[in-house]
The first five atom37 places (N, CA, C, CB, O) and aatype in JSON, in Angstrom:
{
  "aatype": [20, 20, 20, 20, 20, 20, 20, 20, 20, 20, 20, 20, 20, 20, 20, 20, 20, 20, 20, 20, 20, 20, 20, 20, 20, 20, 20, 20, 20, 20, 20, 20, 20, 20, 20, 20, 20, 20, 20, 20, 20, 20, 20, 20, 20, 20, 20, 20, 20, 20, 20, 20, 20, 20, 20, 20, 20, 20, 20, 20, 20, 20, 20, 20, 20, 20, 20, 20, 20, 20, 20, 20, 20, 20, 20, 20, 20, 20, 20, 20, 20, 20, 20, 20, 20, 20, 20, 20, 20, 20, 20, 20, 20, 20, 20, 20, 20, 20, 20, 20, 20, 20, 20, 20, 20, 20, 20, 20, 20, 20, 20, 20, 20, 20, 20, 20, 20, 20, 20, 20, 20, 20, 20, 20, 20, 20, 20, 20, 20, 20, 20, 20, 20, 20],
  "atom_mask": [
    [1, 1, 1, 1, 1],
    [1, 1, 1, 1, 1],
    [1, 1, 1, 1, 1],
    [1, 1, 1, 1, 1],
    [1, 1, 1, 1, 1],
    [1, 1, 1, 1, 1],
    [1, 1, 1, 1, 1],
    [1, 1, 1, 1, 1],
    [1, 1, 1, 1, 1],
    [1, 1, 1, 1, 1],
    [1, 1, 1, 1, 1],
    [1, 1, 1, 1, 1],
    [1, 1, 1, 1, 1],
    [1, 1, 1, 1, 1],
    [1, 1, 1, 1, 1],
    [1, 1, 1, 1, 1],
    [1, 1, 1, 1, 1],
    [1, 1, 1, 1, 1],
    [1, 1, 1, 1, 1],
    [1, 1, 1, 1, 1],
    [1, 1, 1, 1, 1],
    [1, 1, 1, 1, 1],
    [1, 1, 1, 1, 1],
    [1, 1, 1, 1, 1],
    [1, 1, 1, 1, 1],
    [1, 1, 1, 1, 1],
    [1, 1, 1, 1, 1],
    [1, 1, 1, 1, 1],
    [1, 1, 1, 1, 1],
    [1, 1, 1, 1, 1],
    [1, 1, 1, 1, 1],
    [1, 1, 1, 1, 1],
    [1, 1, 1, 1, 1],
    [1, 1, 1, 1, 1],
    [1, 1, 1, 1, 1],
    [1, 1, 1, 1, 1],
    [1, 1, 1, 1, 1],
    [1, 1, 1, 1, 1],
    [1, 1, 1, 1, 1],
    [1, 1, 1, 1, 1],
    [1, 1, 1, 1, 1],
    [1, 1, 1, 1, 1],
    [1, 1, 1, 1, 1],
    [1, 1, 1, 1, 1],
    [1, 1, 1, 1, 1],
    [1, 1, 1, 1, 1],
    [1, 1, 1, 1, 1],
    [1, 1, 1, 1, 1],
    [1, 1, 1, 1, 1],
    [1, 1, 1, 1, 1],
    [1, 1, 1, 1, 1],
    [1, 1, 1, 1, 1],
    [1, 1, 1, 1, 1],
    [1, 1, 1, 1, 1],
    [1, 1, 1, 1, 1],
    [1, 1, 1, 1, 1],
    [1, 1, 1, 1, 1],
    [1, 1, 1, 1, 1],
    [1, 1, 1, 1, 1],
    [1, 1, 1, 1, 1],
    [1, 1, 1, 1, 1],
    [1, 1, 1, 1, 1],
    [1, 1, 1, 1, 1],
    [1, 1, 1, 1, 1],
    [1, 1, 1, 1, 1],
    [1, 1, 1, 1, 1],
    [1, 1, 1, 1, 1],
    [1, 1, 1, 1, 1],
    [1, 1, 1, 1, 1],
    [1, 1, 1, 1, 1],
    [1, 1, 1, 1, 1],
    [1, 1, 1, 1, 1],
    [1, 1, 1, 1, 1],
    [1, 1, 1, 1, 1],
    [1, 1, 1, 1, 1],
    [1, 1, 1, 1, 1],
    [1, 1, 1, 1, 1],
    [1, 1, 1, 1, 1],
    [1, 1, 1, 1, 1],
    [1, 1, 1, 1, 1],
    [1, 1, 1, 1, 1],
    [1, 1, 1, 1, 1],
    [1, 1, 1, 1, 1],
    [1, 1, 1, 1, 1],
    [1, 1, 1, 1, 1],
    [1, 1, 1, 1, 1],
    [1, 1, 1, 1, 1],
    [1, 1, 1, 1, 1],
    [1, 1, 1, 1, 1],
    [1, 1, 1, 1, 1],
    [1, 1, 1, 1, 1],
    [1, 1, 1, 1, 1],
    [1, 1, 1, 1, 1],
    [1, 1, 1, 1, 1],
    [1, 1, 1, 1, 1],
    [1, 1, 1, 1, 1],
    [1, 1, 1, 1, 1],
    [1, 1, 1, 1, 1],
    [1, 1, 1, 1, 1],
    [1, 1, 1, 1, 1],
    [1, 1, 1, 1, 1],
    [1, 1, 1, 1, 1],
    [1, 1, 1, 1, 1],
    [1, 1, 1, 1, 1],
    [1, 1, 1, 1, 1],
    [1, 1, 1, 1, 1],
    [1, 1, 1, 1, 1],
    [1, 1, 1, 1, 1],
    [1, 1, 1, 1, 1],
    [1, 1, 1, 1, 1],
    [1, 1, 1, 1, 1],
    [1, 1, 1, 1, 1],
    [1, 1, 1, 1, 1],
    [1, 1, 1, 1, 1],
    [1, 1, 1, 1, 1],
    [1, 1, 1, 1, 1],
    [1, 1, 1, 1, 1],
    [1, 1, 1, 1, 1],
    [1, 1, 1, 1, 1],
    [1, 1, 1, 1, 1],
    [1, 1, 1, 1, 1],
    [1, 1, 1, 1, 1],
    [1, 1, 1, 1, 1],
    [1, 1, 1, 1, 1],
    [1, 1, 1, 1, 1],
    [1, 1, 1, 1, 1],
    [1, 1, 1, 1, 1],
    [1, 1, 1, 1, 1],
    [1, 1, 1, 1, 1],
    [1, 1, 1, 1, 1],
    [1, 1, 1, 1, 1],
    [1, 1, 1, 1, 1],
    [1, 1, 1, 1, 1],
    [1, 1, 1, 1, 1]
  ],
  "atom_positions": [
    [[138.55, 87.15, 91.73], [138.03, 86.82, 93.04], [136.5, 86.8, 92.98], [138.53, 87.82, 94.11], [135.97, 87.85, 92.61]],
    [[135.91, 85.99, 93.22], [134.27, 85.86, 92.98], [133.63, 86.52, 94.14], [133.69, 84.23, 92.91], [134.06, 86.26, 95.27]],
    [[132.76, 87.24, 94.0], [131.97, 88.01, 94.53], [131.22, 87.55, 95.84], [131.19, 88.33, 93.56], [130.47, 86.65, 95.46]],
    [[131.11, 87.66, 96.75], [130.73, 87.12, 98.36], [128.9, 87.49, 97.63], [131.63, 88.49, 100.32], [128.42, 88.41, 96.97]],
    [[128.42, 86.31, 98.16], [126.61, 86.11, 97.82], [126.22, 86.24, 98.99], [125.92, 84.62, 97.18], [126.52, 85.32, 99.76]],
    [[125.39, 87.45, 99.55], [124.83, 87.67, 100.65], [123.52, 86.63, 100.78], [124.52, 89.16, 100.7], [123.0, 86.07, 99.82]],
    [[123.21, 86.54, 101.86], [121.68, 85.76, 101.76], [120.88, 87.0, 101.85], [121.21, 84.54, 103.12], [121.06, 88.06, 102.43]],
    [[119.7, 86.42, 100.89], [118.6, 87.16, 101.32], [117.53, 86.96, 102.37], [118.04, 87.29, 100.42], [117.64, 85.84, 102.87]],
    [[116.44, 87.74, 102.93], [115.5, 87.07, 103.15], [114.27, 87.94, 103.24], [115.78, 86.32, 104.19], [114.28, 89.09, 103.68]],
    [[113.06, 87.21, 102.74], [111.9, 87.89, 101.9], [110.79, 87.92, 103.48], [111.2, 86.64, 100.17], [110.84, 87.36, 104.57]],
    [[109.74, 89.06, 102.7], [108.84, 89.44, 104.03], [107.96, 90.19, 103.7], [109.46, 90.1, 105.15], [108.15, 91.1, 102.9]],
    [[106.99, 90.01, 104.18], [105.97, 90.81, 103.66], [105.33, 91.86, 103.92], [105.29, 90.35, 103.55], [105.26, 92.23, 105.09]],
    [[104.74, 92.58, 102.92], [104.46, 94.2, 103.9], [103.02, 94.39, 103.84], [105.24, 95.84, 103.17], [102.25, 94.27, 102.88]],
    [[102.78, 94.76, 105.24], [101.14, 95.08, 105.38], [101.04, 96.4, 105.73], [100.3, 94.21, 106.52], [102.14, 96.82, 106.08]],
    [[100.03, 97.38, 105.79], [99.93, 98.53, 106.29], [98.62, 98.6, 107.26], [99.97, 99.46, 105.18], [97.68, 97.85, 107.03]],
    [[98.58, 99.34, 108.13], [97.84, 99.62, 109.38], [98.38, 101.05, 109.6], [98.12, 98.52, 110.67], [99.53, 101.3, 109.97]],
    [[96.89, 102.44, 109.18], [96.82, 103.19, 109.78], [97.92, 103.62, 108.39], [96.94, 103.06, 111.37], [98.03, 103.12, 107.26]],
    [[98.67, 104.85, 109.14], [100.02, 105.11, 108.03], [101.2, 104.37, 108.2], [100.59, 106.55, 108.06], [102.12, 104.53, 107.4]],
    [[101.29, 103.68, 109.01], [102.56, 102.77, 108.7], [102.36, 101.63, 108.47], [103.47, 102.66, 109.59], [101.32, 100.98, 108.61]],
    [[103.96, 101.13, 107.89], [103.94, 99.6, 107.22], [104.37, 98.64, 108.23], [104.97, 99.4, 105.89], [104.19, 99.0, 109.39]],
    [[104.82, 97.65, 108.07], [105.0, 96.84, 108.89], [105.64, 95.72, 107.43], [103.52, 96.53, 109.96], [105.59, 95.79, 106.2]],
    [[106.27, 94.62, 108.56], [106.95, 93.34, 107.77], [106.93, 92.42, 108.76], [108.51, 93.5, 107.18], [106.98, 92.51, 109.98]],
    [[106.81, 91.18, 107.72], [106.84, 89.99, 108.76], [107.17, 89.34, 108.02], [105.76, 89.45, 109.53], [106.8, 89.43, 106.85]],
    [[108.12, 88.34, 108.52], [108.89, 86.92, 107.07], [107.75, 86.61, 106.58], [109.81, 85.09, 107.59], [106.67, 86.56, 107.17]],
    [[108.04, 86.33, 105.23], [107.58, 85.75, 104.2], [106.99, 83.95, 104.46], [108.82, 85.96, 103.2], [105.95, 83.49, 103.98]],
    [[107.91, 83.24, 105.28], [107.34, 81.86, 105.79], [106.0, 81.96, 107.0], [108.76, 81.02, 106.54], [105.36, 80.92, 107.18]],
    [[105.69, 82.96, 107.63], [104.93, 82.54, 108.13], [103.79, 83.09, 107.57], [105.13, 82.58, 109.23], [102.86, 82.91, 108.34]],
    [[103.32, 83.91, 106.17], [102.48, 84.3, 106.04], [101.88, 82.99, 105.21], [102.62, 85.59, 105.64], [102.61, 82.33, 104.48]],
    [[100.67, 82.74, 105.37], [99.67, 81.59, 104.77], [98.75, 82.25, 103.14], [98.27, 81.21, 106.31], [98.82, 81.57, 102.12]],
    [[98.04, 83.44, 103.15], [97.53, 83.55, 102.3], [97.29, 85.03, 102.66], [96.63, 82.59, 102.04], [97.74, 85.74, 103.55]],
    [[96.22, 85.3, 101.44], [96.11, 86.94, 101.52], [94.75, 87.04, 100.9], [97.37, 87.92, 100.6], [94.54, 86.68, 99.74]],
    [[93.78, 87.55, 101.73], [92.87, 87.56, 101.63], [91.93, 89.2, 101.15], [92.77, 86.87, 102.69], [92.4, 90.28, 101.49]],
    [[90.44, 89.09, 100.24], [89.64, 89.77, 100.46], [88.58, 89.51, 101.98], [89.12, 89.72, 99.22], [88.0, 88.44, 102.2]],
    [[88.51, 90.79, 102.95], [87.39, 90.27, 103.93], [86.07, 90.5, 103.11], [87.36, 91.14, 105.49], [85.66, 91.32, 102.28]],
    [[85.73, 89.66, 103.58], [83.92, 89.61, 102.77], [83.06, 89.78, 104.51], [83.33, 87.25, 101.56], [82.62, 90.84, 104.95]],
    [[83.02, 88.55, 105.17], [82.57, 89.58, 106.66], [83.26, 88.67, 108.09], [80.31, 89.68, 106.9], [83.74, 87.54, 108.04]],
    [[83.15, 89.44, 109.17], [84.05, 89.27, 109.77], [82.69, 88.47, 111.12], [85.15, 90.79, 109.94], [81.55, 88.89, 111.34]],
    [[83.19, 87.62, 111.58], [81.79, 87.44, 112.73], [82.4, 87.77, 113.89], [81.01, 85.79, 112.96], [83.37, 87.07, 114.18]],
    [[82.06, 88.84, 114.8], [82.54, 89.43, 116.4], [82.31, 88.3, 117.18], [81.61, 90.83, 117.13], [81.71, 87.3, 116.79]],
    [[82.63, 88.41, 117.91], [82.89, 87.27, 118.89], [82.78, 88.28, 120.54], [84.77, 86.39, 118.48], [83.6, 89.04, 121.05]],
    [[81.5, 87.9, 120.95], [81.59, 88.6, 122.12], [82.3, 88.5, 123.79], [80.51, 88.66, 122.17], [82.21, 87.4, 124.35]],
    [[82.69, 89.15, 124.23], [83.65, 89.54, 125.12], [85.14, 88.94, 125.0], [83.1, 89.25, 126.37], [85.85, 88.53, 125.92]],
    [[85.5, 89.0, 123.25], [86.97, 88.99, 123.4], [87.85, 90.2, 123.22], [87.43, 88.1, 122.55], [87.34, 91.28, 122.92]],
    [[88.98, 90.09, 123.36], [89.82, 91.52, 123.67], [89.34, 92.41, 122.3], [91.85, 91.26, 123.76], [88.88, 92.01, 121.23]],
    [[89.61, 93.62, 122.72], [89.41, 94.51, 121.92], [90.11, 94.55, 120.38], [89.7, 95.49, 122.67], [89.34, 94.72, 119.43]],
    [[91.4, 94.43, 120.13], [92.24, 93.6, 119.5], [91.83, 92.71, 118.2], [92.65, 92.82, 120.47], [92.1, 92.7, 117.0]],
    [[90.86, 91.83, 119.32], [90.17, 90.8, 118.07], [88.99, 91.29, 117.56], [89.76, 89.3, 118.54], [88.03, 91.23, 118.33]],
    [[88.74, 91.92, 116.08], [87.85, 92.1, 115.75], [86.41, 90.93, 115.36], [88.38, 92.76, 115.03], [85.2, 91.13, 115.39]],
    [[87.0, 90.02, 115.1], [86.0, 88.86, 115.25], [86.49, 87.65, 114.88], [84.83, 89.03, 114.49], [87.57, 87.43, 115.44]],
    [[86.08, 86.66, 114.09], [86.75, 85.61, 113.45], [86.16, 85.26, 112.11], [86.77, 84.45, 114.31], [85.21, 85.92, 111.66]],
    [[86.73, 84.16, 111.41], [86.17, 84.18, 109.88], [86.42, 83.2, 109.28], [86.61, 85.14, 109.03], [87.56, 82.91, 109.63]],
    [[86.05, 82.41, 108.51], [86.08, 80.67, 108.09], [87.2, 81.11, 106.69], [83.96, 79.69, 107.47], [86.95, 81.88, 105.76]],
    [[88.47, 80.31, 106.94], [89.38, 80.57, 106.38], [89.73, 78.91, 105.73], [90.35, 81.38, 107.33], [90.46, 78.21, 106.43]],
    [[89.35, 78.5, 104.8], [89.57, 77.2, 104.2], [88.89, 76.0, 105.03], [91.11, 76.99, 104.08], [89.39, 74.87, 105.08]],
    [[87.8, 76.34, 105.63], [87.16, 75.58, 106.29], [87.78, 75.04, 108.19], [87.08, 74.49, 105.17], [87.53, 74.06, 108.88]],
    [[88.65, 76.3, 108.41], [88.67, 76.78, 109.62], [88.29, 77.77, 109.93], [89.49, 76.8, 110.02], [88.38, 78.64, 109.06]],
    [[87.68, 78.19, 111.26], [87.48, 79.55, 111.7], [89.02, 80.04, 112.45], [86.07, 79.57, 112.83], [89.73, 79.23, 113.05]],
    [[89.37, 81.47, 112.3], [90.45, 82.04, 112.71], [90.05, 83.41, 113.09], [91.48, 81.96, 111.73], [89.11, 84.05, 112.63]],
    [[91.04, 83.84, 114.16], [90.52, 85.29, 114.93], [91.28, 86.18, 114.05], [90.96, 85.56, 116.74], [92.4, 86.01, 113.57]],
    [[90.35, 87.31, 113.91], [91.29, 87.99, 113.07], [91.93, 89.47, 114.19], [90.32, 88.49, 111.43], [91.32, 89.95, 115.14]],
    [[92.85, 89.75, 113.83], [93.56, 90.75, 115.21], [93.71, 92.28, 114.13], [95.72, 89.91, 116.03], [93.99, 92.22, 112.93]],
    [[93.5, 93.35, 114.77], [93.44, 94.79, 114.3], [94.82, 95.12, 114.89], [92.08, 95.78, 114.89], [94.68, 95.73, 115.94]],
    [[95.96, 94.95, 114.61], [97.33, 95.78, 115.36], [96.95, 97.48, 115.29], [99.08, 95.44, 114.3], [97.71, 98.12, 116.02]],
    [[96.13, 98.17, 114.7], [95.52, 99.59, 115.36], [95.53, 99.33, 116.83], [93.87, 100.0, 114.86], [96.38, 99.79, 117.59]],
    [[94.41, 98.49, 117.23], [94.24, 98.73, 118.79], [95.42, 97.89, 120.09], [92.56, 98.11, 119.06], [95.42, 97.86, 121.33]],
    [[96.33, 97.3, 119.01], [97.55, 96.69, 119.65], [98.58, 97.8, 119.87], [98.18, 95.53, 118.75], [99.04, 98.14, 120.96]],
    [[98.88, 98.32, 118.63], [99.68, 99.45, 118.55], [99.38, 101.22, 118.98], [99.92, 99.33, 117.26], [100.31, 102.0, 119.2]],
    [[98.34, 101.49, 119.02], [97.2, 102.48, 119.13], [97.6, 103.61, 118.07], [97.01, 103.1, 120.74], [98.38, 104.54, 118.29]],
    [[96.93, 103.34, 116.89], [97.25, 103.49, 115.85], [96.25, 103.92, 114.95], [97.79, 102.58, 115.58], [95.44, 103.0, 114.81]],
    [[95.86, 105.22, 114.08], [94.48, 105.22, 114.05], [94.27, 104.72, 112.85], [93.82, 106.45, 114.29], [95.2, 104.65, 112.05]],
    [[93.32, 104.41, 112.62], [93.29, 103.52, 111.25], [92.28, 104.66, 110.19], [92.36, 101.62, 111.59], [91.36, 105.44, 110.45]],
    [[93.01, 104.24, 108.89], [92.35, 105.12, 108.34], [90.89, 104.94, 107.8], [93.1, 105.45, 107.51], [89.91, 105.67, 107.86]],
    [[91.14, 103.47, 107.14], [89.58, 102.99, 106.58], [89.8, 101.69, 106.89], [89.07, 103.21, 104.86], [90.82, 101.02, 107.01]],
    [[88.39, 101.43, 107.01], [88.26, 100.11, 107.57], [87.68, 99.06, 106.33], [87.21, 100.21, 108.93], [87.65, 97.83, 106.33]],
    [[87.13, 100.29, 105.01], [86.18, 99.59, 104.17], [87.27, 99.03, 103.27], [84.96, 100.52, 103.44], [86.85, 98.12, 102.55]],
    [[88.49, 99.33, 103.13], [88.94, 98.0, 102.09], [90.11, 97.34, 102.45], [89.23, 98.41, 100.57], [91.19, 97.46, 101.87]],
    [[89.77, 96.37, 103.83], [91.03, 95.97, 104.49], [91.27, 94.68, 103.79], [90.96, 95.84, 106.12], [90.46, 94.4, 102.91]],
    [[92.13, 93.94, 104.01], [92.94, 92.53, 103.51], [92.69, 92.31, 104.74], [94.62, 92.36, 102.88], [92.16, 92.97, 105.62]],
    [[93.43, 90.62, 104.64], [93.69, 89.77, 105.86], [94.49, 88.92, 105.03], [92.4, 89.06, 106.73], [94.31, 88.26, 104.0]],
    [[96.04, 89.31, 106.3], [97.35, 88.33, 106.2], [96.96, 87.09, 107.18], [98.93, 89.17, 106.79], [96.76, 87.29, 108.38]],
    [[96.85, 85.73, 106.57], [97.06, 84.91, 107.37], [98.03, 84.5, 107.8], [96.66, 84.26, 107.19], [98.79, 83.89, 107.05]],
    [[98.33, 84.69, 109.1], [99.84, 84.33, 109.7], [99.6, 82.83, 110.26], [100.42, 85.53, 111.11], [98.64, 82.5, 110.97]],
    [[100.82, 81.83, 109.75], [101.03, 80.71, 111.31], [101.58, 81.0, 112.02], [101.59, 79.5, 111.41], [101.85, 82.2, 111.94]],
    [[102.06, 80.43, 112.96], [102.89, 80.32, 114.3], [102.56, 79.23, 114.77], [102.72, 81.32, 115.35], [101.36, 78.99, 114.67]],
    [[103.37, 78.19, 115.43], [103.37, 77.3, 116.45], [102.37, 76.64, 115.83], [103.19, 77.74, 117.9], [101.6, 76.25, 116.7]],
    [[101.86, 76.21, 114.36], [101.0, 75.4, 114.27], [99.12, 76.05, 114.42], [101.57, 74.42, 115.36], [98.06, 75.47, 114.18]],
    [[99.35, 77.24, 114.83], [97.76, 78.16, 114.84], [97.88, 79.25, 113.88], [97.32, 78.98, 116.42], [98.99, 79.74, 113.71]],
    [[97.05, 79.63, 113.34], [96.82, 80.26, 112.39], [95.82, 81.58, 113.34], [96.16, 79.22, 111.15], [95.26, 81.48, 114.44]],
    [[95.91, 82.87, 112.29], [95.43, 84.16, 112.88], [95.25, 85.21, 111.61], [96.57, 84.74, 114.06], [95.73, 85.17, 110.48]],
    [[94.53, 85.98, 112.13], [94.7, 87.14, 110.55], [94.97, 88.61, 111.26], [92.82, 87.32, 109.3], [94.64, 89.21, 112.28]],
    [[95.66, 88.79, 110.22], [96.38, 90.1, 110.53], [95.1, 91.45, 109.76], [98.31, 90.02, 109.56], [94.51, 91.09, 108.74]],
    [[94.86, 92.51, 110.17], [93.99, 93.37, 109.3], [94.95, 94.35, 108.43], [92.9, 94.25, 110.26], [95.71, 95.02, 109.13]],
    [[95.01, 94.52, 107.27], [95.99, 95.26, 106.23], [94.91, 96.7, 105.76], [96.45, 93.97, 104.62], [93.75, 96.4, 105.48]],
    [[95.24, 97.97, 105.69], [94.86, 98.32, 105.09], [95.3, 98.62, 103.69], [94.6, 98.82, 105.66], [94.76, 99.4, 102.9]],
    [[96.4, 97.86, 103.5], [96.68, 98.23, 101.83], [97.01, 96.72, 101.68], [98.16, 99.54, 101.28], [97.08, 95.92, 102.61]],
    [[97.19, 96.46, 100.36], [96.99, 95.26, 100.05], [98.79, 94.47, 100.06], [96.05, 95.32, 98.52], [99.77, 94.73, 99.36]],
    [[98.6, 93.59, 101.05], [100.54, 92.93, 101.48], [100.82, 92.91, 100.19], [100.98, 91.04, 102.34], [100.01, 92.76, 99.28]],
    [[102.44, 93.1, 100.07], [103.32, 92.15, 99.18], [104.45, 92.08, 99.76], [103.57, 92.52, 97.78], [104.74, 92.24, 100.94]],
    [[105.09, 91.82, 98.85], [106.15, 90.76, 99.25], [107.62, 91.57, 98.83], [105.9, 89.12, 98.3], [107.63, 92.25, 97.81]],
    [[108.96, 91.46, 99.75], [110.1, 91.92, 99.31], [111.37, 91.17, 99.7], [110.16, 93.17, 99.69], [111.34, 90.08, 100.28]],
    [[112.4, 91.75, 99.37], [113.56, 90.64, 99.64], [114.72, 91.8, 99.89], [113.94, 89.39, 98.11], [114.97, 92.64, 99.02]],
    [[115.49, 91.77, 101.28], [116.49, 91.92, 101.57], [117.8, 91.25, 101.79], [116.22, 92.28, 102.11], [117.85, 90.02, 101.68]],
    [[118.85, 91.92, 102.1], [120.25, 90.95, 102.39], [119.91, 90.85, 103.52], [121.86, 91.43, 102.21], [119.51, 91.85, 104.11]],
    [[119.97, 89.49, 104.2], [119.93, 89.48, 105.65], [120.87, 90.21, 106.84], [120.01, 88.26, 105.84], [120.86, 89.86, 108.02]],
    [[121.69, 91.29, 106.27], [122.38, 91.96, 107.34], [121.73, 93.28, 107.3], [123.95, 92.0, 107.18], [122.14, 94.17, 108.05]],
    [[120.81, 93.48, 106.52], [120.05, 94.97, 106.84], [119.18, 94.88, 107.65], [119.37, 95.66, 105.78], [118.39, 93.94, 107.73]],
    [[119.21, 95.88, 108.38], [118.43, 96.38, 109.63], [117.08, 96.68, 109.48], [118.98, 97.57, 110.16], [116.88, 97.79, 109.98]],
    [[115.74, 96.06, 108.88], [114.56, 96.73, 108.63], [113.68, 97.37, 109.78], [113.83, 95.84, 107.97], [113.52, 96.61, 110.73]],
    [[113.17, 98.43, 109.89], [111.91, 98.8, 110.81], [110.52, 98.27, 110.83], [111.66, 100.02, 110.63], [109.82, 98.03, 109.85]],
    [[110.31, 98.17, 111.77], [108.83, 98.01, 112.03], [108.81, 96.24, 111.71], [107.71, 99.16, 110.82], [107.94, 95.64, 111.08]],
    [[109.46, 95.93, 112.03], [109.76, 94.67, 112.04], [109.02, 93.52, 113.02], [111.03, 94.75, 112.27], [109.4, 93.26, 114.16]],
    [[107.81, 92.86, 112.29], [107.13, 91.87, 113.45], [107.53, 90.85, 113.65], [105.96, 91.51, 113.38], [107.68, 90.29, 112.57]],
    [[107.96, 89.89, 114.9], [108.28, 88.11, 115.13], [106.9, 88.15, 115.36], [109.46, 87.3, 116.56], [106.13, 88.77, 116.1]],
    [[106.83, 87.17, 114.35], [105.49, 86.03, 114.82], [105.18, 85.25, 115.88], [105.39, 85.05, 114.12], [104.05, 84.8, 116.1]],
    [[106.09, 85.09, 116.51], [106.46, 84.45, 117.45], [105.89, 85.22, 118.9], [107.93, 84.3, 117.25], [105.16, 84.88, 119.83]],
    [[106.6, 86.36, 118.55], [106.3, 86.79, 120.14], [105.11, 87.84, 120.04], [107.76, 87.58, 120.98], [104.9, 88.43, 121.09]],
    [[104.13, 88.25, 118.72], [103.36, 88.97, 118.53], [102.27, 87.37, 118.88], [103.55, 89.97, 117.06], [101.42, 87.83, 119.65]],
    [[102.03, 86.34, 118.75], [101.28, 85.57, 119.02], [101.33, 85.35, 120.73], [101.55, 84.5, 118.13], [100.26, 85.14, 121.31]],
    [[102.27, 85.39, 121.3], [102.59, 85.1, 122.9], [102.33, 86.21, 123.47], [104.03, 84.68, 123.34], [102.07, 86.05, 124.67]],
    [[102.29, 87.64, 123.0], [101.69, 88.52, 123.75], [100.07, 88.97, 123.23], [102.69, 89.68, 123.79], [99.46, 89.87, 123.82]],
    [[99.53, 88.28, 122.16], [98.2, 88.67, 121.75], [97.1, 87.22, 122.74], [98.16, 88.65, 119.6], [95.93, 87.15, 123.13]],
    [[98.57, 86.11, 122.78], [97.52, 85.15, 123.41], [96.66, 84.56, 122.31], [96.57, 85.9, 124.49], [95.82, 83.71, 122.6]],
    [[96.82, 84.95, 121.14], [95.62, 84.64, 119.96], [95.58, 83.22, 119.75], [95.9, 85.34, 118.42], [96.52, 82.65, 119.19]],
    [[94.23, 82.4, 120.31], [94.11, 81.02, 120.14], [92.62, 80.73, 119.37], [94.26, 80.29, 121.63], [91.53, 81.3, 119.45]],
    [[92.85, 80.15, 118.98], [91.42, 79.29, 117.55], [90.39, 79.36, 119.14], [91.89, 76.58, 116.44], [90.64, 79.12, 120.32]],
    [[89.05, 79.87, 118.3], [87.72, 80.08, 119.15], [87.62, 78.68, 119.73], [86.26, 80.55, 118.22], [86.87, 78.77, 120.7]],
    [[87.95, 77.68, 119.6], [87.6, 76.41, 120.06], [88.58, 75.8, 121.25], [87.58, 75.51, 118.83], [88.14, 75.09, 122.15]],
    [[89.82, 76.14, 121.14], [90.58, 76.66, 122.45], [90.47, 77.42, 123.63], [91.29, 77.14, 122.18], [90.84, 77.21, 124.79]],
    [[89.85, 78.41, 123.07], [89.02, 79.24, 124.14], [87.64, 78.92, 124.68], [88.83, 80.48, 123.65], [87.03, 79.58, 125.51]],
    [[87.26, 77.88, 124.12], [86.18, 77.42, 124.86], [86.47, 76.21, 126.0], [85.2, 76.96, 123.83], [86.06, 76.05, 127.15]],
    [[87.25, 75.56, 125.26], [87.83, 74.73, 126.15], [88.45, 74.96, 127.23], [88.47, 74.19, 125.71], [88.04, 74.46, 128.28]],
    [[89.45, 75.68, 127.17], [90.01, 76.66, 128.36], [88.81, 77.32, 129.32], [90.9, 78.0, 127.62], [89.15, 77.59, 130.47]],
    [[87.68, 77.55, 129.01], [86.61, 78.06, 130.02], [86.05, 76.86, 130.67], [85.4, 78.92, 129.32], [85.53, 76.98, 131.78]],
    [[86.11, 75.55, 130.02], [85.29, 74.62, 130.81], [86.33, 74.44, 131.91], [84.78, 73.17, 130.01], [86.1, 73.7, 132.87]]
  ]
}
């Protein structure tokens, strides 16, 4: 009798503060060193600033102050670039993402949708938000 082939499905792990976190593997874009971050004044607390990512600028988001979460160091963070819906965003890591693979019937924690972590951060490209003010 041949053996039933579970599906897998892969995701990646970032850390913030002492815990980890995961988010599928398809929506992450790249994985970055920050070299510097430019603030962006009077946006949510959340967004630590934005940063020219392949010749786009993208907001980058701290889930510390989403989650309230204390962070431990700030001096050797990553940045997960996430899509969604066609916009791009960076996630702040304090340990450096990788990547894993489960059977898709296990239950993981700390589990992020991209989806609805973008619809409640509101996170839109600085040039959207300008537009939206005119």
């Amino acid at each position: 009798m041949p053996e039933e082939v579970k599906e897998e499905r892969s995701y990646c792990v970032f850390g913030v503060g002492d815990r980890e976190f995961i988010i599928p593997k398809e929506n992450v874009v790249q994985i970055l060193d920050i070299t510097k971050i430019f603030p962006i004044p009077g946006a949510p607390d959340y967004i630590v600033g934005t940063l020219p990512v392949r010749g786009k600028i993208i907001p980058a988001v701290d889930l510390a102050k989403v989650y309230n979460i204390e962070r431990l160091n700030y001096s050797e963070n990553k940045l997960l670039v996430i899509e969604v819906n066609n916009e791009k965003f960076g996630i702040l890591s304090d340990i450096t993402p990788f990547f894993v693979s489960f059977e898709s019937d296990i239950v993981v924690e700390d589990y992020i949708d991209p989806e609805k972590l973008f619809e409640k951060l509101k996170v839109t490209s600085p040039k959207s938000q300008i537009k939206s003010k005119e």
